[in-house]
C-alpha positions in Angstrom: -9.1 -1.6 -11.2 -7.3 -1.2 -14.2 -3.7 -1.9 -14.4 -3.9 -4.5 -11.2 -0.4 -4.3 -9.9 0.9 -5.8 -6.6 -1.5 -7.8 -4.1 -1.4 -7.9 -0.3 -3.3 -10.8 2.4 -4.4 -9.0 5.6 -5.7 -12.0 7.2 -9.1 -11.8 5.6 -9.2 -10.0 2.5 -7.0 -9.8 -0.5 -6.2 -6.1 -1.6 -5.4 -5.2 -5.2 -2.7 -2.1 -5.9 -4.2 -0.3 -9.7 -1.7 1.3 -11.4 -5.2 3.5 -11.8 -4.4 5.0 -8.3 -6.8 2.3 -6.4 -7.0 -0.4 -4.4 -9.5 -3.2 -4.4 -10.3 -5.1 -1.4 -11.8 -8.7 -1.8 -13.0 -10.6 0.1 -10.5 -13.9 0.0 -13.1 -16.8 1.1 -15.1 -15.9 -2.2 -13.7 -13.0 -3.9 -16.6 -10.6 -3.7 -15.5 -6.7 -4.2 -15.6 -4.7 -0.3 -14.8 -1.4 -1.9 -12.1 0.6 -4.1 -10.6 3.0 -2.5 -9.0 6.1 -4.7 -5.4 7.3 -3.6 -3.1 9.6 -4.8 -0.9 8.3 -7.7 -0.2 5.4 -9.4 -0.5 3.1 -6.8 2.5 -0.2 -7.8 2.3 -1.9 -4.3 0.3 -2.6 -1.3 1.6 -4.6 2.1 -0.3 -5.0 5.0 1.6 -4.5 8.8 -1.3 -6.6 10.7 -3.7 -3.8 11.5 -3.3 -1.2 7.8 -2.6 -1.2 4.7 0.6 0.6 3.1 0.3 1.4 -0.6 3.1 2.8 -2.6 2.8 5.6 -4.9 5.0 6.0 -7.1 4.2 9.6 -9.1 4.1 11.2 -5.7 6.9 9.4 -4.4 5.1 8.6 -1.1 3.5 5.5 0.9 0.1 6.0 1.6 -1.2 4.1 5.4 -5.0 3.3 4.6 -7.2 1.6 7.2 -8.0 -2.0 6.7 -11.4 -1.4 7.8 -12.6 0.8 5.9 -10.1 2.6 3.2 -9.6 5.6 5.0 -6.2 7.6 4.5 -4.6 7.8 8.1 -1.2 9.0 6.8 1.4 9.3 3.5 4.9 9.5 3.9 7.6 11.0 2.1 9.5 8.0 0.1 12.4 8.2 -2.4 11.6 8.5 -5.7 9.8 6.3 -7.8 8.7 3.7 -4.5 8.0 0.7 -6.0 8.5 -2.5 -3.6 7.3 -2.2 -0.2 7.9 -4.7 3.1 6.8 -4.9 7.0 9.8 -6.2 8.9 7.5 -6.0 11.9 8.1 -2.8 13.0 8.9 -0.4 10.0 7.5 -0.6 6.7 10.5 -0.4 4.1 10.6 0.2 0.2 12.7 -0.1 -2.5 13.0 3.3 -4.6 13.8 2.7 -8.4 14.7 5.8 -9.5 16.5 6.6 -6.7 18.3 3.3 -6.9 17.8 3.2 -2.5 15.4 1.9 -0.3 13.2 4.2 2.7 12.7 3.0 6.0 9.2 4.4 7.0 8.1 5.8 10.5 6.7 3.2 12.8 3.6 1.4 11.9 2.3 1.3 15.5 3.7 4.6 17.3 5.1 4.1 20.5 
């Protein structure tokens, strides 16, 4: 995608963040393209939590939770603004807000 941004391993594949509002997945062991999924935004960052992928989106100041199978948008939550970094501590997902100069701790990634 245009404007490849941040980069995320989810044991498999490598997915790309486009500041075009996509992400890439690729497959790692030879690089061929598994799909671009369009999200909301302008997408800065992906992580991956060992089952999704999280992508942040920074002009609607959200996180977006996309299946690793498949692309599909399973959730977007309510970051501050202008969510830029983004972490798995094992549990929560975190980011870093620049304009809002704090960081968000998401909901959990695996609901209890």
């Amino acid at each position: 995608g245009a404007g490849a941004r941040g980069m995320a391993f989810d044991c498999a594949n490598i997915w790309v963040a486009s500041a075009g509002g996509q992400v890439t997945k690729l497959r790692a062991s030879h690089g061929a393209n598994l799909g671009m999924f369009t999200l909301p935004g302008f997408i800065d960052e992906v992580a991956f939590d060992g089952v999704n992928i999280w992508a942040t989106s920074r002009t609607t100041n959200s996180v977006i939770k996309v299946r690793a199978t498949d692309g599909v948008i399973i959730g977007t939550f309510t970051a501050g603004t202008s969510p830029f970094a983004i972490c798995f501590d094992g549990s929560n997902m975190w980011t870093a807000n620049n304009a809002s100069s704090n960081v968000t701790r998401l909901p959990p990634a695996f609901p209890q």
